[in-house]
C-alpha angles and dihedrals in degrees: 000000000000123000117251107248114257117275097242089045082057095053097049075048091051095043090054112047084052089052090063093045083050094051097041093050092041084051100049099047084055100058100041083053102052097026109028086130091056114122084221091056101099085050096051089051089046091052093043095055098038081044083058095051098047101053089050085055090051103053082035110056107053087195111083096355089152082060094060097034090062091048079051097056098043093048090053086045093051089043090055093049081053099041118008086204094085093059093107091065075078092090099061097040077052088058103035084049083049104051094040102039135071111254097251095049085036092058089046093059098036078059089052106044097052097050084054079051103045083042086053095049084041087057086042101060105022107238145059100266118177101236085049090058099030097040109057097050089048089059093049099047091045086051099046092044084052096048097041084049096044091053101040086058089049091048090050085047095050086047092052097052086045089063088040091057097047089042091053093045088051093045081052091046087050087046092055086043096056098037088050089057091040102062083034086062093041093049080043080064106031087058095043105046090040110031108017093050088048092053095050096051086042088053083044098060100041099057087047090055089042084058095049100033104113091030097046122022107168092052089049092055099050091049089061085042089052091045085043084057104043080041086061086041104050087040086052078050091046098049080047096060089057085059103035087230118152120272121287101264087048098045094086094052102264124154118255089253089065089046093059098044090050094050087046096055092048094056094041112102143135086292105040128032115204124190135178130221125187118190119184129001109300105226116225103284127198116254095253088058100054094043079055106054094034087049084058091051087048098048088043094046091060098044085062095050092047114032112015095051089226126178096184133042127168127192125204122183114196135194107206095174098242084054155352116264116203114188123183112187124178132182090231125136093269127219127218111270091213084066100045090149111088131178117270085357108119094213091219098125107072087027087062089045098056094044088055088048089048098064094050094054083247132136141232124215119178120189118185137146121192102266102010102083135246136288112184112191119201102181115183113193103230096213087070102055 
């Protein structure tokens, strides 16, 4: 659908379709005046008023409208050869010539147009007087360099905001984009430090109680019972994620401490001990913040459990007033940080981490020694928050 024409564009417009009608009208009444008597009289009024017509048609029908302006052109020409009066019609058609033809074809016309003009006022007087041959083509030249300007600056203007159009509806593609690869990477998380790591302690457990089935039944039992359990826990997180809610031990409004506590109790069994400390007095945190830092007690929980061969973790969370520490040390056999890349192991786990911390403004430290256990350190700046 085409755009409507700017305001100010329809009142030139305006102002010029009522400046023709001025000028006819003035025409014709002075000639009627001064010339009423002439034998050529009842043709000058036919071609006003078909002059008249003829304009309104042209601005009227957008089809062929080359076609009518050059009618247009030929019907004012014949009436100046028939009354030099009408000679002054000659601006809007200027303008009107202007706005519809290429430069070149409109300049040609502005040229001839103003010699019909200065032919007309020499008619008039009489005699060849100098205002009469220098100023018509002054005011033509002046007019044609002000319109050429004015619409080379429009079109520069209408090329600009066409840049500007495509460069905003890039910048929205790259958004989308963006936003697209961010909540990839956060599902990429969320799974992994929920139900990856679930399915990993599930898969855990049933295998221990496949190994001590017929020795030790009971045990056995209460390790399915336990995977039955984590199996409940990780499909309540699953049905979460379609509707972006908290984890599962902050949805019902509990502090980060009881979060951890609960996560801690859940983990705890006959292979792994898990204990919570809480220093200071934890300050009211948004709900990103504390997902975050519980989604980090979760992932480091589970590479404790998988890959340090840890029998003890305990996790302390500390307000320090300028931020929130969260350490999670375990008594497994340690690695060296420097060499974080193992073999068959994804490296998913402290990547994820970082990238929650990140976006926080927070850190992760991570101190470890073959043989001496794990502390790993997220620490979130509560100015920030």
């Amino acid at each position: 659908m085409p755009s409507s024409p700017p305001t100010d564009t329809r009142l030139l417009g305006t102002l010029v379709h009522s400046a023709f009608y001025v000028l006819l009208a003035a025409s014709l009444l002075r000639f009627l005046l001064r010339h009423h008597d002439n034998p050529r009289a009842p043709w000058v009024i036919g071609l006003s008023l078909g002059l008249a017509l003829l304009y309104a048609v042209s601005e009227v029908r957008a089809s062929r409208r080359l076609l009518w302006f050059a009618l247009l052109v030929s019907g004012w020409a014949v009436l100046v050869l028939l009354a030099p009066s009408f000679a002054w019609c000659a601006v809007p058609l200027l303008y009107t010539g202007l706005r519809l033809l290429p430069l070149r074809v409109a300049l040609a016309l502005v040229t001839g147009l103003t010699a019909l003009v200065v032919y007309a006022q020499v008619r008039l007087a009489g005699w060849a007087d100098p205002n009469l041959l220098l100023a018509p083509p002054a005011v033509a030249a002046l007019t044609t360099a002000l319109f050429v300007g004015l619409r080379r600056q429009n079109e520069r203007q209408a090329a600009l905001i066409a840049d500007l159009r495509a460069t905003r509806a890039d910048l929205a593609a790259t958004e989308r984009r963006a936003g697209a690869l961010a909540e990839r990477q956060r599902l990429a998380m969320e799974i992994h430090d929920t139900l990856a790591q679930g399915l990993s302690s599930q898969r855990m457990l049933l295998q221990a109680a496949d190994r001590i089935w017929d020795s030790d039944p009971a045990t056995a039992r209460r390790h399915v019972r336990s995977a039955t359990a984590g199996a409940e826990r990780d499909l309540a997180e699953a049905r979460r994620f379609v509707s972006d809610l908290a984890p599962m031990d902050l949805a019902s409004g509990g502090s980060l401490a009881a979060a951890l506590s609960a996560l801690a109790e859940r983990e705890s069994g006959d292979a792994l001990r898990v204990g919570v400390h809480i220093e200071g007095q934890s300050s009211e945190l948004p709900g990103g913040v504390e997902a975050a830092l519980l989604r980090i007690a979760q992932g480091a929980l589970a590479n404790a459990r998988e890959h340090a061969d840890a029998t003890a973790v305990t996790l302390t969370l500390t307000d320090l007033g300028d931020r929130l520490v969260l350490d999670i040390a375990d008594d497994g056999r340690g690695f060296t940080p420097d060499r974080l890349v193992v073999t068959g192991h994804r490296g998913h786990g402290l990547p994820a981490m970082r990238a929650r911390l990140r976006q926080l403004g927070g850190t992760l430290t991570i101190e470890s020694a073959p043989g001496d256990g794990t502390v790993v350190s997220a620490a979130v700046p509560l100015e920030r928050i």
